[in-house]
N, C-alpha and C positions, 0 to 999 in steps of 0.2 A: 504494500500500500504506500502510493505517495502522500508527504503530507504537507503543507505549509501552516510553518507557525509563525502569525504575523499580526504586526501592532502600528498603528496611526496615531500622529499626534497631528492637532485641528489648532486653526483660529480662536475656536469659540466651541459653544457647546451644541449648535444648532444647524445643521446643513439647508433647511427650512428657511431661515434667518441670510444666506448666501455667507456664511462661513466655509472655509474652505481646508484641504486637506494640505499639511506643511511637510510632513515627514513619514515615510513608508519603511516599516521594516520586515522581514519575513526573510527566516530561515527552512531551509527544505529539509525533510526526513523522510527516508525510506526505511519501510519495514522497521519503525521503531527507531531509527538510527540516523544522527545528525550528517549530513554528506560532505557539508562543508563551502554546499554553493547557499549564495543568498542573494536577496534584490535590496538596496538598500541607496534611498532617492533621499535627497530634499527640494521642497517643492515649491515654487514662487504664488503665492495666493492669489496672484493680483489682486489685494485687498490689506487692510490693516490685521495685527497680529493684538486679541483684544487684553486687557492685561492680567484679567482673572487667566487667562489660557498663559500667558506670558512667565506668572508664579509658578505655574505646572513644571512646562520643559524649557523656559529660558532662551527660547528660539526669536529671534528680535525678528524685524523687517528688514533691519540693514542688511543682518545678516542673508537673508533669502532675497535681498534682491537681484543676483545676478545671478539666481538658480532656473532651471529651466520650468515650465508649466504642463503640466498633467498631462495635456493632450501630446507634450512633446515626446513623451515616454509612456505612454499606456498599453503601447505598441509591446513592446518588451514586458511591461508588467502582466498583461493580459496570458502573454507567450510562458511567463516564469509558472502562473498559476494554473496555467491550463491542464484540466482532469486531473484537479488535485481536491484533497480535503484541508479546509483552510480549518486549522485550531484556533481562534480569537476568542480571549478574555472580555465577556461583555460584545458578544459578537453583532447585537443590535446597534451600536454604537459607530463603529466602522465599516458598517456594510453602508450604514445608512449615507455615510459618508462616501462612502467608494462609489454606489450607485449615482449617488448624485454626482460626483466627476465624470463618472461613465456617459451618463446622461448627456452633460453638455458636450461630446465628440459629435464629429460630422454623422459619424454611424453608431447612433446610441445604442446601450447594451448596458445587462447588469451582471455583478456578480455570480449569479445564479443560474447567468448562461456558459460561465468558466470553470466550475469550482463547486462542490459543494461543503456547508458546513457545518464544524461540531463548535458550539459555543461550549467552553470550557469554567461558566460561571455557571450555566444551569448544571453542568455534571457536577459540581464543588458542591452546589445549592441541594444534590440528590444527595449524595454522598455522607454532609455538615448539615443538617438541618439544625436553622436558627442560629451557627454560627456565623462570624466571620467570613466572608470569602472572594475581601478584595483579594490583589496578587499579592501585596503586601502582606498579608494576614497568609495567607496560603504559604509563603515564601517561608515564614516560621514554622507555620504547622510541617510542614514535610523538610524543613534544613534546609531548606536552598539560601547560598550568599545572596543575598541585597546590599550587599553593605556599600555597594559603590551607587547604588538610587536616590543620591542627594536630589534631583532632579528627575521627570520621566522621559525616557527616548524611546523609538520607535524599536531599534535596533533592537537594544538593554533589553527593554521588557519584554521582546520577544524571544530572546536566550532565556531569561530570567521564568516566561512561561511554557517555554520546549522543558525546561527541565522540572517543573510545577507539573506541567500535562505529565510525564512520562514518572512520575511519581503517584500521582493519582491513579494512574491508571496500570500498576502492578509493576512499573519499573520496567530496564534492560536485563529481563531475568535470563543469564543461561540455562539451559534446561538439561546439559549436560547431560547427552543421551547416550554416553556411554557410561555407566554405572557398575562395567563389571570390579568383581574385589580384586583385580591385579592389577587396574588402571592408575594413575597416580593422581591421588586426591580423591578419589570415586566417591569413597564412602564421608568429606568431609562435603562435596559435592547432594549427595545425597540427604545430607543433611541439614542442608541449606535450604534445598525444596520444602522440608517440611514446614519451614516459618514464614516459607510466602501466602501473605493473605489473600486466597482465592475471592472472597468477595468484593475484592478494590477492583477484579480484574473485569474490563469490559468486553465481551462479548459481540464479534462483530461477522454476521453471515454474510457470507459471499453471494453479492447478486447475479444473478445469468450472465452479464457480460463479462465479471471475475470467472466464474465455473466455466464459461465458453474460452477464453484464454488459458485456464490450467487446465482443460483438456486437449487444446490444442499444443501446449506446450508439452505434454506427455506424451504426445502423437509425435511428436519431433524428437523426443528422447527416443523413442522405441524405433522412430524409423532411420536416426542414424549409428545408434548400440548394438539392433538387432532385440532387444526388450528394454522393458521396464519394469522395474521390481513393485514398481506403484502399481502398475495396473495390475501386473500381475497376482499381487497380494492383495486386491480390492475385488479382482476377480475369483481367488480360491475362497473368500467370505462365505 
């Protein structure tokens, strides 16, 4: 599974209001695993940067004014997310933002035609009931460093929630599928499993166009090995 974990920082608090999007950040992961590409814009508003937004991330106007403008880059940003699962923190909040950038291009489009997504404060919200669960709050409960978020960035918080998401949701557990007693480690391996907590872990089926791709990718193993131990052991069932 691809995934993007990604964070916007705004003018103001209201896309409605013609606030505007200043700063994009988003890291890629696959299968669990940070890859090490990422998209990472600042963005000229055409507009003023309001000051309640200004105490947030410290992003001035000066600063962004010789940055390029959303439509000059969507091109690429569209391209980075596309058939991906976008992980956002409060993911009403950025979409709603994103959409509306989408929107004003020559060939408007929404998120939702690129991308689909898992908001990462409603899963906090199932998980904590009644607690806490800004990222701040989350960053504690599960250990993660914040300690450099004197300020919020795009980037930051989106390292800061790939590693919050991937907490929540059962960790980078090896599964260490060799187990036997002469293997080295095996048995300390084995015992590692038993204290991961199977209820944190989410549960995700593969829709038809996943299950048509891993069968066609099994058809390609078998037709250039001569078999497949998969099919073959799903077929002696």
């Amino acid at each position: 599974m691809r995934q993007i974990v990604l964070d916007t920082e705004t003018t103001g608090l209201e896309p409605g209001e013609g606030h505007r999007i200043i700063e994009i950040g988003a890291l890629e992961m696959i299968e669990r695993r940070q890859t090490g590409r990422s998209f990472h814009v600042y963005i000229n508003p055409e507009r003023d940067v309001e000051d309640g937004a200004l105490a947030v991330h410290g992003i001035t106007n000066e600063f962004l004014a010789d940055k390029p403008r959303f439509a000059d880059l969507a091109a690429d940003f569209i391209e980075f997310i596309g058939e991906a699962e976008l992980v956002i923190h409060n993911a009403a909040f950025d979409v709603g933002f994103l959409d509306a950038e989408l929107a004003r291009l020559e060939t408007p489009t929404r998120i939702a035609d690129h991308a689909t997504i898992l908001d990462t404060l409603m899963l906090a919200r199932e998980l904590h009931p009644g607690q806490r669960v800004s990222l701040d709050a989350l960053c504690k409960r599960y250990e993660v460093d914040n300690s450099g978020r004197d300020l919020h960035g795009a980037l930051l918080d989106a390292e800061l929630l790939a590693e919050v998401y991937l907490a929540m949701t059962g960790g980078q557990v090896d599964l260490a599928l060799d187990l036997s007693a002469d293997s080295d480690g095996a048995e300390s391996r084995a015992e590692a499993l038993l204290d991961v907590d199977l209820s944190k872990l989410v549960v995700r089926r593969a829709d038809e166009a996943e299950l048509s791709a891993h069968r066609a990718r099994l058809e390609a193993i078998r037709s250039s090995a001569g078999h497949c131990l998969w099919q073959e052991s799903v077929a002696g069932e």
